[in-house]
BAFI-3210 file (N, C-alpha, C; in Angstrom, 3 decimals, decimal comma, padded with zeros to 6 digits):
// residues 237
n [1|2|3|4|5|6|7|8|9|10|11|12|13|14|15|16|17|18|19|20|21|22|23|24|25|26|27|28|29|30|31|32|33|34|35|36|37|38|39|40|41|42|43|44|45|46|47|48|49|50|51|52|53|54|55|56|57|58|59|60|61|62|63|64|65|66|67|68|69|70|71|72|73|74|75|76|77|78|79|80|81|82|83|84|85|86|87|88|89|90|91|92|93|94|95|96|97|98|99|100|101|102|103|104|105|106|107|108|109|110|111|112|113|114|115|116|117|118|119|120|121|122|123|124|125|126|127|128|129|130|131|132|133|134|135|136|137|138|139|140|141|142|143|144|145|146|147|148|149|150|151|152|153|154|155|156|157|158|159|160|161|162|163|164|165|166|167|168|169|170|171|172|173|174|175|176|177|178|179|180|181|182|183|184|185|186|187|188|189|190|191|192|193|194|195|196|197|198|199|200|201|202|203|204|205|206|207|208|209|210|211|212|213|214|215|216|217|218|219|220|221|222|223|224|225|226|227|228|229|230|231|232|233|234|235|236|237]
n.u [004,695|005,388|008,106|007,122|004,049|004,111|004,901|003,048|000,679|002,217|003,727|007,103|010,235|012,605|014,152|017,346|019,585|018,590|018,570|021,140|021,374|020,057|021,738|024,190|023,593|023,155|024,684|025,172|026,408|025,957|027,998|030,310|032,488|031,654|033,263|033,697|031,843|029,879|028,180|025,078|023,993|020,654|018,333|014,489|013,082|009,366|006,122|004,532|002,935|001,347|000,985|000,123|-000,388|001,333|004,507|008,416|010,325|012,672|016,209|018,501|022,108|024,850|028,323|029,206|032,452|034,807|033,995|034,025|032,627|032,754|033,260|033,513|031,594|028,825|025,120|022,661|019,414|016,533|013,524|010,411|007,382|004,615|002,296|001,960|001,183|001,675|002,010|002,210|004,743|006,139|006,166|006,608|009,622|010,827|011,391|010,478|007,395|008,691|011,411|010,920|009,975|011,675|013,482|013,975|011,962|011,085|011,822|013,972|015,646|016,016|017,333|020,067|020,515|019,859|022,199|024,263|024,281|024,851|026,868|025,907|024,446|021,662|021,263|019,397|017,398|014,473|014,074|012,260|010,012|011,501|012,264|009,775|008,768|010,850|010,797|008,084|008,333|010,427|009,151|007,320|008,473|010,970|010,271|010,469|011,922|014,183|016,941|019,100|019,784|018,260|019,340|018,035|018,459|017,007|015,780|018,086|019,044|016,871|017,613|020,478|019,979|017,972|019,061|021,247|019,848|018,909|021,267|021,955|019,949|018,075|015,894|013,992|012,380|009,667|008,949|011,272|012,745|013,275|013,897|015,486|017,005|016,849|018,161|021,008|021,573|021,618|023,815|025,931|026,631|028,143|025,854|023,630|021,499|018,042|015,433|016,408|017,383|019,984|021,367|020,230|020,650|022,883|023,310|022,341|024,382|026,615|024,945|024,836|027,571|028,274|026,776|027,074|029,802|029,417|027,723|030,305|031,770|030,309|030,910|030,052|030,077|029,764|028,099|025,512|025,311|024,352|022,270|020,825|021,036|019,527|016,857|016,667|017,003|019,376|022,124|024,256|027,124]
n.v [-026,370|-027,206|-028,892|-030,143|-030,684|-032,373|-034,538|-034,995|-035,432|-037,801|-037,416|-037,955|-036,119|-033,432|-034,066|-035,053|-033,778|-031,498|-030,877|-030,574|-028,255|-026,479|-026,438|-024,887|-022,313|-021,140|-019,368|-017,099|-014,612|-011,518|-009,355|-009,929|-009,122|-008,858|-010,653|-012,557|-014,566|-017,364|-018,083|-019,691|-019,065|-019,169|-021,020|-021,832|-023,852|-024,032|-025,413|-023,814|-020,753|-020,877|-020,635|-022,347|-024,877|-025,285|-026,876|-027,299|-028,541|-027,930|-027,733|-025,578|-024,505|-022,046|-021,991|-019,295|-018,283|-016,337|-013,928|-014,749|-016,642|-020,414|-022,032|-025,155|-025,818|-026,710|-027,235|-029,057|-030,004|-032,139|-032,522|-034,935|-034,091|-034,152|-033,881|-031,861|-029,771|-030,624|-029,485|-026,729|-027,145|-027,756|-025,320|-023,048|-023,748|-025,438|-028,094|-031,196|-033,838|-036,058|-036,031|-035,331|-037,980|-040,378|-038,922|-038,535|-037,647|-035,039|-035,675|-037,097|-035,518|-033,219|-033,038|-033,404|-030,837|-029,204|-029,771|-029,270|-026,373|-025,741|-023,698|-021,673|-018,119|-017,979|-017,172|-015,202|-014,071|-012,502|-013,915|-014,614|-016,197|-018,216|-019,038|-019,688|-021,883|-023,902|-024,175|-025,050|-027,409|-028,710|-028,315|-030,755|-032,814|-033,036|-031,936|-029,351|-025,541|-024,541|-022,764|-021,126|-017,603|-015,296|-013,714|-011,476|-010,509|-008,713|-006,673|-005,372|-004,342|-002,234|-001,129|-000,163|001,368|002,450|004,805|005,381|007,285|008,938|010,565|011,735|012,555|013,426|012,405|009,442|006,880|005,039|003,519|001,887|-001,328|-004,321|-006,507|-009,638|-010,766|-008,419|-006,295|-007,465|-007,251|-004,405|-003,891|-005,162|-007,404|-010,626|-013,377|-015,919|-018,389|-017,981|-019,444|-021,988|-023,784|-023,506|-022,198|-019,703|-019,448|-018,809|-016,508|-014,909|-014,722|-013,710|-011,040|-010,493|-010,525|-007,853|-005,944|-006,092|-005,399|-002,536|-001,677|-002,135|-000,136|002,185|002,162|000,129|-002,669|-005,073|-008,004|-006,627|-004,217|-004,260|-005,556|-003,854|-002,306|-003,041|-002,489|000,228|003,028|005,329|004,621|004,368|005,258]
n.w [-049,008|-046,057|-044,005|-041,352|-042,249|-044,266|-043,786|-041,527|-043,583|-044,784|-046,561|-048,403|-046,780|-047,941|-050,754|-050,648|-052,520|-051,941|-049,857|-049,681|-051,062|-049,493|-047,557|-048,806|-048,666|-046,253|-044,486|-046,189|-047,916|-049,384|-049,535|-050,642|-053,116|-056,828|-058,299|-057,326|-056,813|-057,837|-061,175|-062,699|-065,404|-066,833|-069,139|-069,839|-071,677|-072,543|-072,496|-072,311|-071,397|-069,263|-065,953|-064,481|-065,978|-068,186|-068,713|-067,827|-070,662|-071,249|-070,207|-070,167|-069,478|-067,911|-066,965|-064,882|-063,474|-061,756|-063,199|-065,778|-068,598|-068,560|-070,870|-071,271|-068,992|-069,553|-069,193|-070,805|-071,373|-072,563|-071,456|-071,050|-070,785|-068,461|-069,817|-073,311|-075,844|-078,715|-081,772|-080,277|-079,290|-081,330|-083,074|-081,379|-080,316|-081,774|-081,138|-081,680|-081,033|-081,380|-080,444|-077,769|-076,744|-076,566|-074,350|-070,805|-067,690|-065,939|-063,389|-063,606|-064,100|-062,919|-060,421|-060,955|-062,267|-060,238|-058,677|-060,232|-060,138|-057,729|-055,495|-056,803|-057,551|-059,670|-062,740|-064,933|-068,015|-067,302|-065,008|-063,072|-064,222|-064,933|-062,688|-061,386|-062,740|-062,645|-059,811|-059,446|-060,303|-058,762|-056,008|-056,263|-057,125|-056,175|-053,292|-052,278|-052,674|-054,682|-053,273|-054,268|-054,684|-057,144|-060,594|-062,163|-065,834|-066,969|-065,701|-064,620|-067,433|-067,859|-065,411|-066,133|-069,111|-068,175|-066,334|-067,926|-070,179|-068,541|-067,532|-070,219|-071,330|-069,378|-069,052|-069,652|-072,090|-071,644|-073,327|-074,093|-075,243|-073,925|-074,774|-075,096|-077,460|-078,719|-076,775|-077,332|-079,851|-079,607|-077,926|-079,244|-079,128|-079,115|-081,110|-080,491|-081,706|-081,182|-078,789|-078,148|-075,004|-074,252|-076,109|-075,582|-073,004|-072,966|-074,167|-072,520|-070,700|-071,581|-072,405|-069,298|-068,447|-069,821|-068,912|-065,954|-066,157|-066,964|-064,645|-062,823|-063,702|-062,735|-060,115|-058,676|-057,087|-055,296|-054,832|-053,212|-053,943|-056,507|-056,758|-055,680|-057,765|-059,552|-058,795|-057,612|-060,138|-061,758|-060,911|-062,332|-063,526]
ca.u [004,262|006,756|008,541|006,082|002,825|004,563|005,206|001,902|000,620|002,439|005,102|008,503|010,536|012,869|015,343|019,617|019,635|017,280|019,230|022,700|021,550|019,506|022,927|025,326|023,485|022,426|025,144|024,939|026,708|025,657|028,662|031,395|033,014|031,318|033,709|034,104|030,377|029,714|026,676|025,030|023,026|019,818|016,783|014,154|011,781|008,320|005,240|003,950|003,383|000,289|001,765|-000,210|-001,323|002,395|005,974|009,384|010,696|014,149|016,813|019,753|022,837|026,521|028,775|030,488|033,369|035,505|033,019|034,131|032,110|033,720|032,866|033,435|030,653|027,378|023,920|021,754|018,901|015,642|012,378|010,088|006,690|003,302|001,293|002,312|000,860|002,697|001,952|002,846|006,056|007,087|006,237|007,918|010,648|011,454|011,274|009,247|007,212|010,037|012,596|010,636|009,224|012,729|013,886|014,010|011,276|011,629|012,127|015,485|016,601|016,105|018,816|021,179|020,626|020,412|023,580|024,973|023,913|025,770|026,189|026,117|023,652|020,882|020,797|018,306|016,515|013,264|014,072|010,936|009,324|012,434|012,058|008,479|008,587|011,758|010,570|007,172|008,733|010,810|008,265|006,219|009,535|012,218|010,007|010,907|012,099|015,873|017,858|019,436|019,394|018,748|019,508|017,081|019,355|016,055|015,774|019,964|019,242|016,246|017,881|021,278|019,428|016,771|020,157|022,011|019,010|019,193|022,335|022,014|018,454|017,314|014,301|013,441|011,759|009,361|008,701|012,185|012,552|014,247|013,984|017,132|017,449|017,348|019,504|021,969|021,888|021,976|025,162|026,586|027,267|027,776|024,950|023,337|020,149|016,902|014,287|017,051|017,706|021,625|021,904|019,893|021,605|024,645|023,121|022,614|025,529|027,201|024,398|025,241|028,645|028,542|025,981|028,220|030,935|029,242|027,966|031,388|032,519|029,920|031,121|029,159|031,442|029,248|026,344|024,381|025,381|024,250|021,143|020,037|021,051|018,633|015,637|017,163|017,620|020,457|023,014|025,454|027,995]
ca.v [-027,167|-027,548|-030,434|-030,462|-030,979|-033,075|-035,763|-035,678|-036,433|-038,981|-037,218|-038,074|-035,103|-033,093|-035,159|-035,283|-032,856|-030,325|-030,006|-029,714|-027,179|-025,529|-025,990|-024,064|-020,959|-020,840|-017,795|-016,569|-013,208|-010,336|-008,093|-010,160|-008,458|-009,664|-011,380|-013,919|-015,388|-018,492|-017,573|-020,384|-018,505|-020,414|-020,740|-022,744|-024,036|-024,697|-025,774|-022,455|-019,454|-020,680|-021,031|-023,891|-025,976|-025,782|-028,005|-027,568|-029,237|-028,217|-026,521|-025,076|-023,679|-022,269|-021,546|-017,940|-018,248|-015,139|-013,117|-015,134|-017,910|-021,553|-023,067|-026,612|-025,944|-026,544|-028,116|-028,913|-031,936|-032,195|-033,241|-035,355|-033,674|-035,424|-033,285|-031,257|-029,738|-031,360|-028,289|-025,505|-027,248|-027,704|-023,839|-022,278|-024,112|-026,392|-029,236|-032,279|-034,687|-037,186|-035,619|-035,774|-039,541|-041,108|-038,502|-038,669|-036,725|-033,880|-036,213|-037,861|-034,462|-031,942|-033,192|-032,906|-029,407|-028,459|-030,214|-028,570|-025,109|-026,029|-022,901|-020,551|-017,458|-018,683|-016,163|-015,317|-013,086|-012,575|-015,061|-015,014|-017,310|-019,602|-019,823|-020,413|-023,257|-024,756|-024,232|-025,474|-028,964|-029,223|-028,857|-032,178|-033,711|-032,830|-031,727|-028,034|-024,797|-023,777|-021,861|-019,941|-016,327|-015,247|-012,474|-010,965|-009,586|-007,860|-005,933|-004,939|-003,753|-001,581|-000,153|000,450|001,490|004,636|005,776|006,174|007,814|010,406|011,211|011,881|013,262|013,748|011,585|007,886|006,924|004,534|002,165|001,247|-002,796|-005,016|-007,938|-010,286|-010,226|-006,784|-005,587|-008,387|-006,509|-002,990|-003,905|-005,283|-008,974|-012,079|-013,881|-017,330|-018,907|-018,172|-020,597|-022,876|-023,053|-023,420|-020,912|-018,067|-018,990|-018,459|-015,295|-014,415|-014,820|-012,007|-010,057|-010,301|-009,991|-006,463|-005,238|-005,967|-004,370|-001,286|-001,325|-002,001|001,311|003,420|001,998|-001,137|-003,453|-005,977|-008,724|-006,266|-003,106|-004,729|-006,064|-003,005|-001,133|-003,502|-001,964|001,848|003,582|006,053|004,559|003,865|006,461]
ca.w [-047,858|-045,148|-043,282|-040,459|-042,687|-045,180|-042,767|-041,005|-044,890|-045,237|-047,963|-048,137|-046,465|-048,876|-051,454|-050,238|-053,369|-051,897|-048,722|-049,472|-051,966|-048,528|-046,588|-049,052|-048,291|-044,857|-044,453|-047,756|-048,171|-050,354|-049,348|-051,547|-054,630|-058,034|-059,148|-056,468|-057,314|-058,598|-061,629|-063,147|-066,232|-067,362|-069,519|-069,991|-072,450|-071,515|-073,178|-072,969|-070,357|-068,224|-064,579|-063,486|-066,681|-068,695|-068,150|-069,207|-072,075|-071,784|-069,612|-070,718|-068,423|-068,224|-065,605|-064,643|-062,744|-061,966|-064,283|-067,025|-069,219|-068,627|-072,237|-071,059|-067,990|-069,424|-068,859|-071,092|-071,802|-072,945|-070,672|-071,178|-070,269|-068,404|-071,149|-074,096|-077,030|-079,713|-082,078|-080,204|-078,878|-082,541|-083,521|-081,290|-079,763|-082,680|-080,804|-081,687|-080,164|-081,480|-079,801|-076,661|-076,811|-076,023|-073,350|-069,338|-067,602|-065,291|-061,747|-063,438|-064,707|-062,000|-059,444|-061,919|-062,704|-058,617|-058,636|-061,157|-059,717|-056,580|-054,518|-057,803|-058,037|-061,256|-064,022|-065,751|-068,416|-066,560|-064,221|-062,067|-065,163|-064,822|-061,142|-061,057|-063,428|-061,796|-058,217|-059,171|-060,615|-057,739|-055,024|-056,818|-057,160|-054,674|-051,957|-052,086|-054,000|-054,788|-052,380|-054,876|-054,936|-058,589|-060,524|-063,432|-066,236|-067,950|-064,329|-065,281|-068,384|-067,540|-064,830|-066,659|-069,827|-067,684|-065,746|-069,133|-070,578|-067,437|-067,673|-071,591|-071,745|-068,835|-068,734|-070,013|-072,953|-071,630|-074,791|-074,770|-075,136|-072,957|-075,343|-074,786|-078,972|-079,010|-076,331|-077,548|-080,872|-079,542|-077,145|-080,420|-078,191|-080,030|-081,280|-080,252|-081,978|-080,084|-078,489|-077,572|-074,000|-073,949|-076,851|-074,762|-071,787|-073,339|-075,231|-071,699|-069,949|-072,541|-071,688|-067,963|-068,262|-070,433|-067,961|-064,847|-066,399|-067,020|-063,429|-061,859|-064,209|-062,021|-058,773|-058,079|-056,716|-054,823|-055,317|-052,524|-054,404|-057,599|-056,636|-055,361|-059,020|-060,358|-057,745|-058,090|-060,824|-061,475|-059,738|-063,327|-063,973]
c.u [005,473|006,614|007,249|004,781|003,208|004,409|003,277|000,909|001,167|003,235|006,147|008,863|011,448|014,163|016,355|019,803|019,401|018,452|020,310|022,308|020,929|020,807|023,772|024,537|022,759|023,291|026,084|025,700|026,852|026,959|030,274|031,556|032,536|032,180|034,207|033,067|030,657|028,621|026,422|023,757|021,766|018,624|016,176|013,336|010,918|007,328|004,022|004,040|002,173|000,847|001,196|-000,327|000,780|003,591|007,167|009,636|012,190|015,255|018,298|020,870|024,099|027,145|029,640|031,138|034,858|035,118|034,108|033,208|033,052|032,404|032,120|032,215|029,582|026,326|023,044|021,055|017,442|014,749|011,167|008,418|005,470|002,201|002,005|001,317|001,489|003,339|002,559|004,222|006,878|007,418|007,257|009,143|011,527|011,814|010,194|009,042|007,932|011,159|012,125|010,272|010,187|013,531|013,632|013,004|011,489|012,228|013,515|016,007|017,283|017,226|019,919|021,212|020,844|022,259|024,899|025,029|024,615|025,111|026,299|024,981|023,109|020,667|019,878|017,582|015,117|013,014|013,147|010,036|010,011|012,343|010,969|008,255|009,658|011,690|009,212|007,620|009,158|010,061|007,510|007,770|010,729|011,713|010,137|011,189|013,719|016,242|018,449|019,248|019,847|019,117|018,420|018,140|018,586|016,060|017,467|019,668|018,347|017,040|019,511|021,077|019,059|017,925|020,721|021,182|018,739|020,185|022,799|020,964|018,128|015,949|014,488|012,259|010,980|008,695|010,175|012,310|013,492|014,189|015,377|017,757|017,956|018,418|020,248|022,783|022,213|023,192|026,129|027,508|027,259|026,401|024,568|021,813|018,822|015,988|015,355|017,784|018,911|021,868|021,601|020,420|022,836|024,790|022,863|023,365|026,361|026,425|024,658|026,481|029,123|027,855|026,688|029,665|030,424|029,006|029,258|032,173|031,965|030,027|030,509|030,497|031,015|028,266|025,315|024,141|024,776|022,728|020,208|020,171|020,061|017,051|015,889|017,597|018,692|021,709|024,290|026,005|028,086]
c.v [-027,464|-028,833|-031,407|-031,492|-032,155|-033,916|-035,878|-036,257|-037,679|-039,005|-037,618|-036,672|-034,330|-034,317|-034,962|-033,998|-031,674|-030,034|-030,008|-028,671|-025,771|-025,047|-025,168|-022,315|-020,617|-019,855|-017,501|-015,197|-012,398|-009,588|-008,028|-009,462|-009,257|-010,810|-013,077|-015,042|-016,424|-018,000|-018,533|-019,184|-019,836|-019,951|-022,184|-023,165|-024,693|-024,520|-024,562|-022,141|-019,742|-021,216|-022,509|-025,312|-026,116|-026,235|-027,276|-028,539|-029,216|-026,963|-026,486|-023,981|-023,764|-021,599|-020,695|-017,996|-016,834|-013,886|-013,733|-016,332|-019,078|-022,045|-024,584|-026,849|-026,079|-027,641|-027,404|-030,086|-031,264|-032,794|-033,527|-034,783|-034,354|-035,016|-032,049|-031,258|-029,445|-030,007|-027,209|-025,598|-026,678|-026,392|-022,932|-022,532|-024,741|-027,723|-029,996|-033,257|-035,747|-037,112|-035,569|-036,841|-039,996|-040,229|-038,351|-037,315|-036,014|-034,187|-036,680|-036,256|-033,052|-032,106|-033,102|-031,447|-029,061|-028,959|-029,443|-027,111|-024,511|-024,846|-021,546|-019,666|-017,885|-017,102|-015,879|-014,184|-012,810|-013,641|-015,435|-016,066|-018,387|-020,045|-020,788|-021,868|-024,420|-025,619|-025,180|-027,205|-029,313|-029,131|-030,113|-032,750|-033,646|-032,594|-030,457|-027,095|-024,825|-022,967|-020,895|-018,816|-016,316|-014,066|-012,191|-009,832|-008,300|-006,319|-005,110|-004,231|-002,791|-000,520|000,494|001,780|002,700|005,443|006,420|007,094|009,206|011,118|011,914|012,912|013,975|013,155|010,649|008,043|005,231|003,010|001,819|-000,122|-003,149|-006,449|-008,755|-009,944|-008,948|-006,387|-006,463|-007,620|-005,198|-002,897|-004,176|-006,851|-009,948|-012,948|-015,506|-017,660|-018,912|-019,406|-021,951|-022,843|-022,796|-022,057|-019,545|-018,035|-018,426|-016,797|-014,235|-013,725|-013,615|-010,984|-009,324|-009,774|-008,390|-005,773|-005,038|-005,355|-002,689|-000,539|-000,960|-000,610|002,529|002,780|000,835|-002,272|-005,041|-006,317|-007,489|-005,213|-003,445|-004,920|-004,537|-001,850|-001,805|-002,765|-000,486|002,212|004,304|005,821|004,256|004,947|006,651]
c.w [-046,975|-044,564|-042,825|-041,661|-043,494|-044,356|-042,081|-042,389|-045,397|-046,428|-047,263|-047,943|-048,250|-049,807|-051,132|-051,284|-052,702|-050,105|-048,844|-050,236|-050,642|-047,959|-047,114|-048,731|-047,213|-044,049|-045,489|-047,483|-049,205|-050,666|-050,039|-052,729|-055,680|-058,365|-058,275|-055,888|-057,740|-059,457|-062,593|-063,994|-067,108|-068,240|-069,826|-070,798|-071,900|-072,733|-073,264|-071,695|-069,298|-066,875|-063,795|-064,461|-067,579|-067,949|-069,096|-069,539|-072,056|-071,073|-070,291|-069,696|-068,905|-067,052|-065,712|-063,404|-062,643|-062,918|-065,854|-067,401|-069,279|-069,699|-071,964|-069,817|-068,219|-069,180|-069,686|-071,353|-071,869|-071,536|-071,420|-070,246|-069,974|-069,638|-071,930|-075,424|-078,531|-081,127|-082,017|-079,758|-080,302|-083,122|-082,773|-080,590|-080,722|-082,204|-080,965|-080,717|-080,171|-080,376|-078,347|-075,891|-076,007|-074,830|-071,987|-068,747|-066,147|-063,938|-062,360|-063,958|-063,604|-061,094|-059,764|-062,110|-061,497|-058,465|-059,340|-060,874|-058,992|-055,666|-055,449|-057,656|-059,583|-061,512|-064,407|-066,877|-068,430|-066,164|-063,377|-063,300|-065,294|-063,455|-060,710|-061,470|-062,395|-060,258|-058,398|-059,480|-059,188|-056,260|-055,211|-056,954|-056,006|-053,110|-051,137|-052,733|-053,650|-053,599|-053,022|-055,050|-056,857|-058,648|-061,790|-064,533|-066,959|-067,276|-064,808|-065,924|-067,998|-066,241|-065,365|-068,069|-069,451|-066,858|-066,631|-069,952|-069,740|-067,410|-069,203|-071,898|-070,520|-067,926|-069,729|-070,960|-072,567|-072,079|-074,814|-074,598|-074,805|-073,494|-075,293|-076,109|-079,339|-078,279|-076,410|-078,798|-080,909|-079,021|-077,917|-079,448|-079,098|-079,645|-081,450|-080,933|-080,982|-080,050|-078,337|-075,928|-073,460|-074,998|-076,154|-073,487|-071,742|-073,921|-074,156|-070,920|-070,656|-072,183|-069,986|-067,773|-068,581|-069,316|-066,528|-064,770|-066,336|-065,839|-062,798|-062,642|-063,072|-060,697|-058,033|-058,016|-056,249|-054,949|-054,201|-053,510|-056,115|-057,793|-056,015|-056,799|-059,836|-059,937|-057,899|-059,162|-060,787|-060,865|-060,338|-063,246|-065,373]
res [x|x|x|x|x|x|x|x|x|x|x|x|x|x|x|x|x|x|x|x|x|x|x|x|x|x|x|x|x|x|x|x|x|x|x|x|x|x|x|x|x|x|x|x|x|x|x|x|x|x|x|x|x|x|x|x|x|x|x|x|x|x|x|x|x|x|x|x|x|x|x|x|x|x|x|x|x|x|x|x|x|x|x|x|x|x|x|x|x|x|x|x|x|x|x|x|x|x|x|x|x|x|x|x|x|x|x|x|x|x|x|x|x|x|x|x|x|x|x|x|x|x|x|x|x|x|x|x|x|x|x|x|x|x|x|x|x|x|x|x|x|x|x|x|x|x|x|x|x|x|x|x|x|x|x|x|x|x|x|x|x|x|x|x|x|x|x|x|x|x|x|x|x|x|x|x|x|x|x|x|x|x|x|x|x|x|x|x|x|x|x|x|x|x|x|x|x|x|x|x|x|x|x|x|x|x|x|x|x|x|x|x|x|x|x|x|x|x|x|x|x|x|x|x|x|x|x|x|x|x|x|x|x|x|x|x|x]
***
């Protein structure tokens, strides 16, 4: 819903949050060298996968600076959801409804995380399910979506993955899996505990980093040139 309409409703416009995070990229440039990114890597837990009826539960982030992991940079906290099923939180997240009772719910948490984001590219391993959730909180709470350009590291691997497969074979073996676990284990990357959202961000962020290396081996140099090896195949050496 934009400004305009908002206001003749009778909403508050967007939150102080929501527009410095608009202003750091209002000339955004693609055409910088990787390594001179800001990349905040993230995941999120959520009360399950239905786009309109589930919440997260719990974000988890770390910050790449110079294509390296800063340790001491992270974000992570629990939310406090308007509905949850107590059940399936506990199965597969391992979080209980205990652990959610006494924690802050998604309006005190979210400005912190944009904050924390700054003017970094958000990570992600099939980041269009982290956006949606994120963006959808922060339109009911902030008044808007992110500014952030993301990146999808699943999108990375798939397209690093069917290039190396061309250049080897020939042709792509269509069943191959782009599970974060797996290609964590096939790259031979250090290993973080799943279903936690700081551990897979972090289980991420290794993922990202090996993958951007391998690009910048076949000539990829820049976030445009990067973002378009995720959309084209073939383009690794």
């Amino acid at each position: 819903m934009g400004n305009f309409f908002r206001s003749l409703l009778g909403l508050p416009g967007p939150h102080p949050v929501l527009i410095d995070n608009r202003n750091l990229f209002e000339a955004f440039d693609q055409g910088r060298p990787l390594a001179h990114y800001s990349f905040v890597v993230c995941d999120t837990e959520l009360t399950g996968l239905n786009r309109r009826r589930d919440e997260i539960i719990s974000i988890g982030a770390v910050r790449i600076e110079g294509l390296q992991i800063l340790p001491g940079e992270t974000f992570h906290r629990y939310i406090r959801p308007r509905n949850i099923d107590p059940n399936q939180a506990t199965l597969i997240h391992r979080i209980t409804p205990e652990q959610l009772r006494g924690v802050p719910p998604v309006e005190e948490v979210l400005p912190g995380f944009v904050r924390f984001c700054g003017d970094a590219l958000i990570v992600g391993h099939f980041v269009d399910i982290d956006m949606h959730f994120l963006n959808r909180a922060a339109r009911r709470v902030l008044g808007g979506t992110l500014s952030n350009p993301s990146i999808d590291t699943m999108r990375l691997a798939r397209a690093y993955k069917e290039a190396r497969c061309r250049d080897y074979y020939g042709h792509c073996d269509q069943s191959m899996s782009y599970n974060l676990d797996e290609l964590s284990n096939e790259f031979h990357l250090p290993r973080f505990k799943p279903h936690d959202a700081l551990e897979d961000a972090l289980q991420t962020a290794y993922l990202f980093l090996f993958l951007v290396k391998k690009f910048r081996h076949g000539g990829i140099r820049t976030l445009r040139e990067l973002y378009r090896a995720g959309r084209t195949l073939g383009l690794v050496g």
